[in-house]
C-alpha positions as MATLAB code, in Angstrom:
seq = 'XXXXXXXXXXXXXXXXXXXXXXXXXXXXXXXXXXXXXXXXXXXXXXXXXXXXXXXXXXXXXXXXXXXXXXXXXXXXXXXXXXXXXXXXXXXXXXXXXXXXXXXXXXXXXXXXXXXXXXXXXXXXXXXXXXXXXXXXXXXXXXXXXXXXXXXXXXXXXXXXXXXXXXXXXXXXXXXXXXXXXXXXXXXXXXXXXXXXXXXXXXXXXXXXXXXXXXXXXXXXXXXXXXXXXXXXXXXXXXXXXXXXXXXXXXXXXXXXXXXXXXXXXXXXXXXXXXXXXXXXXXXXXXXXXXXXXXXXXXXXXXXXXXXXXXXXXXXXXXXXXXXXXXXXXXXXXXXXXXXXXXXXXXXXXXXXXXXXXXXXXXXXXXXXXXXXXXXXXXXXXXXXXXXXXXXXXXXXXXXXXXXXXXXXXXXXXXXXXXXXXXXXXXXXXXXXXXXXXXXXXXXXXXXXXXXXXXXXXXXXXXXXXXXX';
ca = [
       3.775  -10.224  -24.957;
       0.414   -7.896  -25.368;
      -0.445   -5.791  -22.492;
      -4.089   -4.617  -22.868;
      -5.122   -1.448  -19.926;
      -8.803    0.025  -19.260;
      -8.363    3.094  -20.763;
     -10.353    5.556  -18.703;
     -10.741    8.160  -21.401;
     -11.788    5.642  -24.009;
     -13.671    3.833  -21.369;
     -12.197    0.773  -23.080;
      -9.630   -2.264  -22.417;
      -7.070   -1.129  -25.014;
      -3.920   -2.795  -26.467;
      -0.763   -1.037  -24.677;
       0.922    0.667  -27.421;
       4.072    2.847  -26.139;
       5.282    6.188  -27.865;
       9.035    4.389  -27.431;
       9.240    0.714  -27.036;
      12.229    1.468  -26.167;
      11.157    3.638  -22.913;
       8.016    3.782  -21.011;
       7.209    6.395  -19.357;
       4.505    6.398  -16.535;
       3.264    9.491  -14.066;
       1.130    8.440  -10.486;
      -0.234   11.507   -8.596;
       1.652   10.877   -5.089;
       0.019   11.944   -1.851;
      -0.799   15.843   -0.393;
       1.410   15.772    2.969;
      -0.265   17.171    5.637;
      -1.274   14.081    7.410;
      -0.143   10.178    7.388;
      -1.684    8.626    4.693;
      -4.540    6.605    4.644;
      -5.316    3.028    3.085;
      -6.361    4.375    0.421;
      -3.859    6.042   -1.261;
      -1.860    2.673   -0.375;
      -4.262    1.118   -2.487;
      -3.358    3.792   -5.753;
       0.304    2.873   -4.740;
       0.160   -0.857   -4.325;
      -1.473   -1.049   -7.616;
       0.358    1.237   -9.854;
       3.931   -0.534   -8.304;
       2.312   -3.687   -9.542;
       2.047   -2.015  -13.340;
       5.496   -0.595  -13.480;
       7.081   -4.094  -12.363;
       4.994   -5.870  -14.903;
       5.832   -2.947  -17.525;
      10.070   -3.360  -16.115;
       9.404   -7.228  -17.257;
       7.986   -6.506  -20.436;
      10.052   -3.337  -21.706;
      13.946   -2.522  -21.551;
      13.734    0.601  -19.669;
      10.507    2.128  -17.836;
      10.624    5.962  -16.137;
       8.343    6.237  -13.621;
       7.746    9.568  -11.714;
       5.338   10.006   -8.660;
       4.875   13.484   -7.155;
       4.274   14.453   -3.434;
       2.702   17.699   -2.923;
       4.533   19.914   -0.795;
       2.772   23.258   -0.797;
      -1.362   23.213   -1.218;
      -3.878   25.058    0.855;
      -4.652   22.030    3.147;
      -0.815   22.016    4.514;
      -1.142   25.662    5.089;
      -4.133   25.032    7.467;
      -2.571   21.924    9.488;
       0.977   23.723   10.004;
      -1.540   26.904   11.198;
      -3.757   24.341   13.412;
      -0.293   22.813   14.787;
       1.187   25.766   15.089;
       4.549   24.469   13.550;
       6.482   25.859    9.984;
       4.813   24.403    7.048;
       7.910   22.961    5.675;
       8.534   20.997    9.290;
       5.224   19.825    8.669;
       5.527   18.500    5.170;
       8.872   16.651    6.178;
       7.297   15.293    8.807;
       4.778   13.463    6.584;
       6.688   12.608    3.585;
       9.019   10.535    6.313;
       6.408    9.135    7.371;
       4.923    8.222    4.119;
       7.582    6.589    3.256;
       7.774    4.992    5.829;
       4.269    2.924    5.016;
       5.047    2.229    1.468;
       8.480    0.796    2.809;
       6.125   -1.548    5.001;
       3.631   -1.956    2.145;
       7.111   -3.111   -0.040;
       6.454   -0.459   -2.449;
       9.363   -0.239   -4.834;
      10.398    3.743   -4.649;
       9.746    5.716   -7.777;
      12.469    6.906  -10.394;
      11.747   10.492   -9.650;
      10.043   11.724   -7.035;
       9.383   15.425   -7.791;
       7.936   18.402   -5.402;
       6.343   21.371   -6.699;
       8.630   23.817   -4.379;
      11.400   22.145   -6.470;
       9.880   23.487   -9.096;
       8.445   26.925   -9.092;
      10.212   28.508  -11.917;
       9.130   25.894  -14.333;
       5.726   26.215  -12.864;
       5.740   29.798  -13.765;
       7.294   29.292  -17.019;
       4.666   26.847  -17.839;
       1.541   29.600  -16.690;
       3.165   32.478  -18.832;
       3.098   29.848  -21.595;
      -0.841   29.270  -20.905;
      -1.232   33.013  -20.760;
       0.789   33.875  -23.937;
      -1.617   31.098  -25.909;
      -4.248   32.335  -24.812;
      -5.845   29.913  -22.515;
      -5.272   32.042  -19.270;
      -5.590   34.951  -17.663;
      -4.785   37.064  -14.580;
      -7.423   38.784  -12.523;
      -6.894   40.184   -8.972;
      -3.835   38.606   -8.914;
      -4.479   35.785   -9.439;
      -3.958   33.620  -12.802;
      -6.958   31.713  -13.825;
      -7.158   28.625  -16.868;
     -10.219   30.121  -19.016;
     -11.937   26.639  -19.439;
     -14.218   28.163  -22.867;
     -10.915   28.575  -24.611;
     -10.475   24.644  -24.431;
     -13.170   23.228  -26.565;
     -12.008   19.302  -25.330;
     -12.601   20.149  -21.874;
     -14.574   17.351  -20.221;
     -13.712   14.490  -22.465;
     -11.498   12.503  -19.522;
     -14.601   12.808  -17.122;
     -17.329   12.591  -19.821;
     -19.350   15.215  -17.517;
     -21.864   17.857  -18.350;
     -21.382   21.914  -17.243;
     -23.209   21.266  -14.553;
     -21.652   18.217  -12.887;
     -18.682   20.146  -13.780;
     -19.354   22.777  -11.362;
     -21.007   20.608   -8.449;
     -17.909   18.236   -8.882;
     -15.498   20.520   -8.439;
     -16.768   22.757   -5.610;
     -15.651   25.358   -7.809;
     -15.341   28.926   -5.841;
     -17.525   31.238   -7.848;
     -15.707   34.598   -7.360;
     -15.892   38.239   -8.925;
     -13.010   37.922  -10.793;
     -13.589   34.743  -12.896;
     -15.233   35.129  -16.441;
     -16.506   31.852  -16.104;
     -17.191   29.884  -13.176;
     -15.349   26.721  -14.267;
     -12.181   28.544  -14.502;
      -9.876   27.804  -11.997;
      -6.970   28.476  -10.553;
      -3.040   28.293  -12.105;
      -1.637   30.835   -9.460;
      -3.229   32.591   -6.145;
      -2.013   35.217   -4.258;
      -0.631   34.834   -0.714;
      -1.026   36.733    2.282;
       2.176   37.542    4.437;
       1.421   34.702    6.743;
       0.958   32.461    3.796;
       4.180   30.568    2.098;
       4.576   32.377   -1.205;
       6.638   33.151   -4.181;
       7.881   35.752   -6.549;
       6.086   35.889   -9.930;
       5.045   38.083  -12.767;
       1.675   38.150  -10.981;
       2.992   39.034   -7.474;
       3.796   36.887   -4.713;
       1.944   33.892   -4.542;
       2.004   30.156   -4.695;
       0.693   27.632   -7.842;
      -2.760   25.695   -8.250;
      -2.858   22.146   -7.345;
      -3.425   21.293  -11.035;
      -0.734   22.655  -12.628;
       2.195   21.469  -10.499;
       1.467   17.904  -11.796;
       1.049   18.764  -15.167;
       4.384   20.961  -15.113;
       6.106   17.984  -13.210;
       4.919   15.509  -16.044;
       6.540   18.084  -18.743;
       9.788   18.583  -16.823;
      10.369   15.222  -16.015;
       8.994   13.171  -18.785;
       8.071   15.841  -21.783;
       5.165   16.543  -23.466;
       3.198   13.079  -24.459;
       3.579   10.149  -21.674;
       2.759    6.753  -21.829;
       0.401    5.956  -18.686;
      -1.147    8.525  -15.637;
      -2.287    7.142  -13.095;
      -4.104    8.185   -9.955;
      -7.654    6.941   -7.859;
     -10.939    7.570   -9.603;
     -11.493   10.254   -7.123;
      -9.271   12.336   -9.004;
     -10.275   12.193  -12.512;
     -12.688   14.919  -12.155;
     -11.263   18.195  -11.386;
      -7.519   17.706  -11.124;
      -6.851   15.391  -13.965;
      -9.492   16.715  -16.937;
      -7.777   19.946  -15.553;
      -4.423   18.652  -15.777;
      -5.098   17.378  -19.009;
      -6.349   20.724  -20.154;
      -3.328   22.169  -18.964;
      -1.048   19.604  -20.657;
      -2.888   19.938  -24.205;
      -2.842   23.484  -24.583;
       0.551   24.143  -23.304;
       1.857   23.133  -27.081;
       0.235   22.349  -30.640;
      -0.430   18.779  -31.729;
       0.296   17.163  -28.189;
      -1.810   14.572  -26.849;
      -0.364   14.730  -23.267;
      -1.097   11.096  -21.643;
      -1.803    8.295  -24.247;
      -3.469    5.941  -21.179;
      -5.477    7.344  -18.348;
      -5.559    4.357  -15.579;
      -7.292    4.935  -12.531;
      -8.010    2.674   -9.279;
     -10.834    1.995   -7.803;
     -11.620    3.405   -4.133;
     -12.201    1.571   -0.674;
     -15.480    0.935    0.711;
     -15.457    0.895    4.791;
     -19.097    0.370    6.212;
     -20.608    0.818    2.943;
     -19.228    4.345    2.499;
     -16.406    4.977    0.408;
     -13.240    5.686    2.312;
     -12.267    9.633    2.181;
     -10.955   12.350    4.543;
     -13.799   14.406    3.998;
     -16.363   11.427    4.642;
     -14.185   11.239    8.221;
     -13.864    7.562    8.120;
     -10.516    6.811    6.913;
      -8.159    4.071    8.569;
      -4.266    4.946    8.360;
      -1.641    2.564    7.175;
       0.437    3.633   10.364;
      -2.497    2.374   12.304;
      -3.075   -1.238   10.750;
       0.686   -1.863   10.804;
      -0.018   -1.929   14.255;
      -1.879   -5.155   13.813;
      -0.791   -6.456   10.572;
       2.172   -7.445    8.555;
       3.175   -4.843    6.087;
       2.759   -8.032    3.278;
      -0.655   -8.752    4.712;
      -1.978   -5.549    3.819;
      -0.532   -5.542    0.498;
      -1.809   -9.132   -0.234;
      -5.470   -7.747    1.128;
      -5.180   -4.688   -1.690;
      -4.309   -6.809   -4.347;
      -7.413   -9.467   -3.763;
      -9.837   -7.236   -5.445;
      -9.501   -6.070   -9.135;
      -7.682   -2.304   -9.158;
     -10.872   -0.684  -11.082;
     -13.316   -2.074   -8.384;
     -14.193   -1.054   -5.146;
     -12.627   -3.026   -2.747;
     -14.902   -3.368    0.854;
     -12.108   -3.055    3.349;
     -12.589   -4.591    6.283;
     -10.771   -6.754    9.667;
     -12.451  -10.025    8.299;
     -10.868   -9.048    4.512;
      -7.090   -8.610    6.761;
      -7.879  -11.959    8.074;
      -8.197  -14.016    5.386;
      -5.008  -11.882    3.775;
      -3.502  -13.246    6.721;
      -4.383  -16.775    6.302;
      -3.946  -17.320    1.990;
      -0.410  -15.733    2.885;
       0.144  -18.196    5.187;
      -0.397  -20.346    3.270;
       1.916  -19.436    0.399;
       4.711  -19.298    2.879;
       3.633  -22.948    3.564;
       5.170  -24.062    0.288;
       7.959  -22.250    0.278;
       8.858  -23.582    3.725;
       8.219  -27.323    2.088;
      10.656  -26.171   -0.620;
      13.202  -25.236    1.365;
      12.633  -28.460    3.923;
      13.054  -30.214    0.201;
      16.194  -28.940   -0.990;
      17.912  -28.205    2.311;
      18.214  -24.894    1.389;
      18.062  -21.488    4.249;
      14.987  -19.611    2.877;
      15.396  -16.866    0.047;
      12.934  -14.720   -0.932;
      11.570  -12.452   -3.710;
      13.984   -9.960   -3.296;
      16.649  -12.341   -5.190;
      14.355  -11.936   -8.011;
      14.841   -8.030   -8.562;
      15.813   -8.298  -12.056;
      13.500  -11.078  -12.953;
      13.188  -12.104  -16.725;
      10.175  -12.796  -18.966;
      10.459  -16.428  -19.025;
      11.023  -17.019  -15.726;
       7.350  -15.208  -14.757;
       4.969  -17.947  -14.321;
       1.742  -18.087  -17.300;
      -0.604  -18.425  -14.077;
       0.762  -15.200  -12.832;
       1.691  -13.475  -16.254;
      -1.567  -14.177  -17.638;
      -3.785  -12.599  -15.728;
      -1.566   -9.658  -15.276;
      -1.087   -8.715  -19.046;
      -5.041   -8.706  -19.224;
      -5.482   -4.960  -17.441;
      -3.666   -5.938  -14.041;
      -5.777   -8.854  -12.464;
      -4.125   -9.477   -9.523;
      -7.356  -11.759   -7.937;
      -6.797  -14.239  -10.666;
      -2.606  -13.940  -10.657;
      -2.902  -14.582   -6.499;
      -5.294  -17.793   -7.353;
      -1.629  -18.192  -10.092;
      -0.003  -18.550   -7.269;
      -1.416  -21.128   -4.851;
      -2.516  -23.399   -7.514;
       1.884  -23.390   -7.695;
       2.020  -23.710   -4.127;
      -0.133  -26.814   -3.972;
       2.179  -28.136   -6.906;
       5.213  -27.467   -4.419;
       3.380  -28.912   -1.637;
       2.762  -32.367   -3.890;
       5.979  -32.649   -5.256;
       9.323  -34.195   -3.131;
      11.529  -34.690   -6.250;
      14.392  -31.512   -5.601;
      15.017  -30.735   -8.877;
      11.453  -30.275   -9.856;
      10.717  -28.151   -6.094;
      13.501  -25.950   -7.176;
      12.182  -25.536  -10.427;
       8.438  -24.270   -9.466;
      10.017  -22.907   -6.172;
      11.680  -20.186   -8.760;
       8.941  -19.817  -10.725;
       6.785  -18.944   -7.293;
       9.102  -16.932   -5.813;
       9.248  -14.804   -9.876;
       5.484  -14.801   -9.598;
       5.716  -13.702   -6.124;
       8.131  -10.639   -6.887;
       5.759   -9.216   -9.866;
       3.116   -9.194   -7.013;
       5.460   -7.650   -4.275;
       5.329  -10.426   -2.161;
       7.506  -13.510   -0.671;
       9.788  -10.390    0.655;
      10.030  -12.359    4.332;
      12.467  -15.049    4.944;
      10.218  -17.589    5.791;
      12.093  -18.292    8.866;
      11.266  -14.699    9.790;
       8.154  -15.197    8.958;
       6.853  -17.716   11.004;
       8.604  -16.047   13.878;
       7.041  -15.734   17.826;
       3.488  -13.646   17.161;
       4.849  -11.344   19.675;
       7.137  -10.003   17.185;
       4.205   -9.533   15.106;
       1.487   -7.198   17.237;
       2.545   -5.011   20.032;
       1.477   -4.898   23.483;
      -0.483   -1.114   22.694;
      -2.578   -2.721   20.058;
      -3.378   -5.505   21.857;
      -4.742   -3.200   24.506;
      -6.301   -1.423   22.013;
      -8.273   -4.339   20.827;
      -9.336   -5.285   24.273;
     -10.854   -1.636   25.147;
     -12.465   -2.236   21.721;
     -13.717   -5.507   22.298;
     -14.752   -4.533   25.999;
     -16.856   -1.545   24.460;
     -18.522   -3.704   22.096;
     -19.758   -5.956   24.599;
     -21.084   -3.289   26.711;
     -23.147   -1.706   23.754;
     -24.121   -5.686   23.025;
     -22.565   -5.963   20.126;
     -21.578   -9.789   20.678;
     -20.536  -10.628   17.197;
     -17.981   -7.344   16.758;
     -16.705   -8.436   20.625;
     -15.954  -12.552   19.139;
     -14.524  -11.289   16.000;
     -11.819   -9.271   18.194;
     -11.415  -12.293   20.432;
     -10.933  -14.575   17.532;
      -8.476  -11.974   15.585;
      -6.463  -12.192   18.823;
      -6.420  -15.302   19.422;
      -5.104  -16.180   15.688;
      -2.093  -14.163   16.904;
      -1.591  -16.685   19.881;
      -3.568  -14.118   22.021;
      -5.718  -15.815   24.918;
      -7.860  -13.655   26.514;
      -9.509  -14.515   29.885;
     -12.291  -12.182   31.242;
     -12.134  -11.833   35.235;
     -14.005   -9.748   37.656;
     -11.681   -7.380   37.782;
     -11.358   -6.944   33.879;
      -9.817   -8.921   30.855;
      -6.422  -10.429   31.171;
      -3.893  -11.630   28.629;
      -1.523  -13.696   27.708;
       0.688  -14.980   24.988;
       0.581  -19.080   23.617;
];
């Protein structure tokens, strides 16, 4: 079956054409460490797990490597600010990281590389740059001289001077060109650091990921993926990188990138200060809520992110669990989920679910796939025929990441569900909203709450709870 991806750096849907039927091999820029991770980057994860089970379906044997960064400037700064080892702060988050794509029913990637893994090869890979030509050291540091790549630009499509304002390129004394930046950087004694030709030091953001795509996949990969946030430096620069480290190499074949969130009509970043955790909505919501809630908007698209869009998750999901509840109320069989389905064939995927997904990942049209199969469950009383569509669903269900909840588990006692702190939480909310007037933010919290089987009675001496 044809699998057709946007192509971001021939701005194009394009027929998927791997180098080796035979093995795919896909790269996802993981997250920087240094904090938990926001809903975002579950977003770039969500999505990209969705590609590599639908490319597991359709090919014999798929690599897929994501990265977590382990040693960048912004790591250095938080262990300083907490005042704790930079490695005990990096372990700290990657637990914790994993943590929410464990809740988010992320499958875990092949490899998971770490540039401190990996220093040797990193510097292997900059003498390479150097003895072609492409870099240079100055000051101690080792710089990519952007001139000597005449491609440069052609992933982001941007002129010299977007170049420099998107990169927030440091314009120091001992660049030749502003645009150069950085393969290796000199570190102060304070400052985690290295031994290198150049001096002690650590590597440049950009080249760890393109020396972790060499080491662990080779030259020329099949698919990169990452958010659109990062096309423009670190991936036209890890593309520049990955070009020029040999002749004749094309270094990524497809260039997929996500969308980004939009919270309050600003897109949702650390440096815009409005992010919302994963840690923190798993407080409220079902790990498979938020999932279903990422995948109702097309991955290239923003996606407005919001407690009404968690809400409705909440209710299709529901309602998909519905009809596997009548299956299982059918057949007399204790409920099984998606999880049976881990090595799930071609044939037994769905066309309502298959369909859209082959046709660059549309996950709003596969999830409409699935409850048009859920009202056939619903409708139909013969056994045979619900176990029939009941595997299909549950096949669908697994390319999507979902159905992962016995339903028995899932319709369990909302108190299981939200904990006493966030309820609290929501009630200092709701009680600040109606003191700054803001009636219809105070109703929607009352209403959220009481969809969880929370009744909330307000007294004279403040609001009280209680559970259905």
């Amino acid at each position: 079956m044809d699998l057709f991806l946007y192509d971001t750096k021939a701005r194009e849907k394009r027929l998927f054409v791997p180098i080796d039927p035979a093995h795919v091999t896909i790269y996802v820029c993981g997250p920087t460490v240094y904090d938990r991770v926001h809903i975002g980057n579950g977003r770039c994860a969500v999505v990209f797990d969705v590609l590599v089970r639908l490319l597991r379906v359709l090919y014999p044997r798929v690599t897929y490597v994501q990265n977590i960064t382990d040693i960048e400037d912004k790591i250095i700064t938080a262990a300083q600010v907490n005042n704790e080892p930079w490695q005990d702060l990096t372990e700290r988050f990657t637990v914790a990281f994993h943590e929410d794509m464990q809740a988010l029913y992320v499958l875990e990637p092949d490899i998971e590389p770490k540039p401190t893994q990996l220093i040797d090869e990193i510097i292997q890979e900059i003498g390479t740059l150097i003895t072609r030509g492409v870099a240079y050291e100055a000051d101690g540091h080792v710089l990519f001289a952007v001139s000597a790549n005449p491609d440069y630009g052609t992933l982001s499509q941007r002129t010299i001077e977007e170049m420099l304002d998107g990169a927030r390129v440091e314009v120091a004394p001992y660049k030749r060109d502003p645009k150069d930046f950085v393969l290796w950087k000199p570190s102060s004694p304070d400052q985690p650091g290295w031994d290198s030709p150049w001096g002690v030091g650590r590597p440049g953001w950009h080249i760890e990921c393109s020396t972790m795509i060499r080491t662990h996949l080779g030259p020329n990969i099949d698919i990169h993926g990452a958010g659109t946030d990062l096309i423009f430096p670190h991936n036209e620069n890890e593309l520049a990188q990955g070009t020029c480290a040999e002749d004749g190499v094309k270094f990524v074949n497809y260039w997929v990138h996500n969308g980004m969130l939009n919270l309050g009509g600003q897109k949702m970043a650390k440096s815009v200060g409005n992010v919302v955790t994963i840690a923190d909505l798993r407080k409220r919501y079902q790990g498979e809520t938020i999932r279903y809630a990422l995948l109702t908007g097309h991955y290239r698209q923003s996606l407005l992110w919001s407690d009404q869009l968690l809400q409705q998750a909440s209710q299709s999901l529901t309602s998909l669990y519905r009809a596997l509840r009548h299956a299982g109320d059918i057949t007399g069989e204790e409920s099984i989920t998606a999880t049976n389905f881990r090595s799930v064939s071609l044939p037994q995927i769905p066309n309502e679910v298959l369909d859209p997904l082959v046709d660059d990942l549309h996950t709003p049209k596969a999830l409409a796939g699935l409850h048009a199969l859920a009202k056939k469950i619903q409708a139909t009383s013969a056994s045979a025929e619900v176990i029939n569509l009941r595997d299909q669903f549950l096949a669908g269900g697994w390319l999507l990441g979902l159905f992962n909840v016995p339903v028995s588990n899932y319709f369990q006692p909302e108190d299981k569900v939200i904990e006493v702190s966030a309820i609290e939480e929501l009630i200092d909310s709701r009680n600040e909203a109606r003191r700054n007037k803001d009636f219809a933010r105070a109703d929607e919290i009352r209403d959220f709450l009481a969809a969880k089987g929370i009744e909330l009675e307000d007294t004279r001496n403040g609001t009280r709870w209680s559970r259905r």
